[in-house]
C-alpha positions as CSV (number, residue, x, y, z in Angstrom):
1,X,-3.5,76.3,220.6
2,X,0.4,76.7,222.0
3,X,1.1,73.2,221.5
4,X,-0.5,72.5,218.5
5,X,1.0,75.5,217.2
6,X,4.6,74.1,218.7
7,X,3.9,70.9,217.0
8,X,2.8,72.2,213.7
9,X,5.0,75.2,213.5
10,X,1.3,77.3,212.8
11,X,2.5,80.9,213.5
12,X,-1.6,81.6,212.9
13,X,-2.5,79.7,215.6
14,X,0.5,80.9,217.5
15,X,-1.1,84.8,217.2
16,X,-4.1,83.4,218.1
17,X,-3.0,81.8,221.2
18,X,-1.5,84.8,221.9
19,X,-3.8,87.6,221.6
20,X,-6.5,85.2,223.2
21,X,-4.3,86.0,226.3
22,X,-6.4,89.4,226.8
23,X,-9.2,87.4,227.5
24,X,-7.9,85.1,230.1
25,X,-6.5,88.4,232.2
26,X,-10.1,90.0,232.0
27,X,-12.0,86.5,232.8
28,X,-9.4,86.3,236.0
29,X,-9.9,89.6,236.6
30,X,-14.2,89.5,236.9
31,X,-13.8,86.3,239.0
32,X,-11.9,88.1,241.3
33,X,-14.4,91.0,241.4
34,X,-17.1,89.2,242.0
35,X,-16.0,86.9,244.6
36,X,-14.5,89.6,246.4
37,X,-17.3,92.0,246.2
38,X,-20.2,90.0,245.9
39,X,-19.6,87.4,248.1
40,X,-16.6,87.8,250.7
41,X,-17.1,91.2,251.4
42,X,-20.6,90.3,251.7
43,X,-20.6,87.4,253.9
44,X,-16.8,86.9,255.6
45,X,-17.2,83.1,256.5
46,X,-17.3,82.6,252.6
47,X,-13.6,84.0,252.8
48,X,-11.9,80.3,253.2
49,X,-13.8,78.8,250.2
50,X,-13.3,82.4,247.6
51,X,-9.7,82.3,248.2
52,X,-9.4,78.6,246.9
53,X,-11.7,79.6,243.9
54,X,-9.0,83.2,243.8
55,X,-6.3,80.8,243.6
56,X,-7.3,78.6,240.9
57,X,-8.2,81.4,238.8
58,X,-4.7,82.7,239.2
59,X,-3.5,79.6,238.6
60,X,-5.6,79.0,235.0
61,X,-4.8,82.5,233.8
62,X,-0.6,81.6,234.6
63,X,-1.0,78.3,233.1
64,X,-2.1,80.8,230.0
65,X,1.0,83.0,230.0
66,X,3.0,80.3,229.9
67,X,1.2,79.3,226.7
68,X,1.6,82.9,225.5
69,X,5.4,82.3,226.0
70,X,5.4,79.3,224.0
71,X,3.3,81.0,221.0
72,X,5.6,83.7,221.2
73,X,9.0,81.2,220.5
74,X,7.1,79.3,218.2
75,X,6.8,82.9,215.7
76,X,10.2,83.3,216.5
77,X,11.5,79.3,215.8
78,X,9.9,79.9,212.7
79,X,10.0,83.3,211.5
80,X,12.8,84.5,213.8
81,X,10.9,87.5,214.6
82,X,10.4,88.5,218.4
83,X,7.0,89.2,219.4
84,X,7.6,89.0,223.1
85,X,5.8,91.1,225.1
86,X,4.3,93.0,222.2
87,X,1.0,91.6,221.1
88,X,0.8,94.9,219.4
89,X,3.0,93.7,216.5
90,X,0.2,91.2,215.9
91,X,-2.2,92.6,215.8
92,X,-0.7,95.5,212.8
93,X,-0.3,91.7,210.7
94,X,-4.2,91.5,210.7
């Protein structure tokens, strides 16, 4: 949604990119939960396998603030308004 809203200068899909950031912190959020709770402190020799999976997931939900960032220049490239750091101000548009 970033890029084509970089591409198409789409400040819709630029909100939409980034308020769906919410979602990616909550999803990294459960899969930490559960593979902490339900299976490393559980069972400790699944430790060396849930940390690769805790990585990636930290990994995916960066790769999504850094296509929050470019949603967030994309409203300012074309309506030279800053929205950085407050989704809030998006929302209040709906």
């Amino acid at each position: 949604m970033a890029v084509d809203s970089f591409i198409n200068g789409d400040v819709e899909l630029a909100k939409k990119a980034i308020l769906s950031d919410e979602e990616a912190d909550k999803l990294r959020n459960a899969i930490t939960r559960e593979l902490i709770e339900d299976y490393m402190a559980k069972d400790a020799s699944t430790a060396p396998r849930a940390i690769q999976l805790l990585l990636i997931a930290r990994f995916l939900e960066r790769i999504c603030d850094h296509a929050t960032n470019i949603a967030e220049d994309v409203i300012y490239m074309v309506q030279a308004e800053v929205v950085k750091h407050h989704p809030e101000k998006l929302r209040d548009d709906k």
